[in-house]
N, C-alpha and C positions, 0 to 999 in steps of 0.2 A: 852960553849955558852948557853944561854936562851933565849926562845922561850918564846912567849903570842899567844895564840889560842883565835880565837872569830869568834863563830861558831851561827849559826842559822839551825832548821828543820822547814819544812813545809811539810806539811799544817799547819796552824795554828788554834785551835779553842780556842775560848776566852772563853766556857763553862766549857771545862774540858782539862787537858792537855790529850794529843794522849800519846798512846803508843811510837812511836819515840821519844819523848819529853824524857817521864819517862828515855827510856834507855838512851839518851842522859848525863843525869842525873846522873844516875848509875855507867856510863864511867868514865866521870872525875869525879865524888864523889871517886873514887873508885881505879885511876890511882894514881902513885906516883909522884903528881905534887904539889909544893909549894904553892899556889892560886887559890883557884876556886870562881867564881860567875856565880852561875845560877840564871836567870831573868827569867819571861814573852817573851820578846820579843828580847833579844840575852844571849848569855853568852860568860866567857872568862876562859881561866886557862892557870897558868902559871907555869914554871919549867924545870929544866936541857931540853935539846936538845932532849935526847933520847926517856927522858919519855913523851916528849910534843909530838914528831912522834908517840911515839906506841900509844898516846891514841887517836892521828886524826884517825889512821888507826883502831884500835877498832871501835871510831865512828865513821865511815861512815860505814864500813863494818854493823855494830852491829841496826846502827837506817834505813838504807834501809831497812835491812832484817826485820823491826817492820814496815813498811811502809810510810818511809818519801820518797816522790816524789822531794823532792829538799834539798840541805845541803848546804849551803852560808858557809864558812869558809875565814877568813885571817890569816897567819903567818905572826908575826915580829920578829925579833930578835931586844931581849932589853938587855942592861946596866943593871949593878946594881944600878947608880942613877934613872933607870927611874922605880924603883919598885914602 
């Protein structure tokens, strides 16, 4: 199965990215997952099942403890036509 993660931290500041941000970054730059896009204002990444879980669980655990007061996330599970 395949997963797509598309996640947001807050607070948001539009001057410099937060610390939560950065590590949010970090997580999926850095998990073994097929797709990543980090944005401004959301991101997504996608890949196997398993690797898509351990890096939700990374990030939240990982960008609370940097100081994000809120983490918006959705899971889908996608097809290979829907890459």
């Amino acid at each position: 199965m395949r997963l797509r993660v598309e996640f947001t931290t807050e607070p948001f500041d539009l001057d410099e990215a937060p610390a939560h941000a950065l590590v949010a970054r970090e997580v999926v730059e850095g998990a073994d997952l097929d797709a990543v896009d980090v944005g401004p204002f959301g991101n997504t990444a996608e890949g196997r099942a398993d690797a898509v879980l351990a890096a939700v669980d990374a990030l939240l655990r990982r960008t609370l403890e940097a100081g994000a007061t809120r983490v918006s996330l959705q899971v889908n599970v996608v097809g290979e036509g829907d890459r």
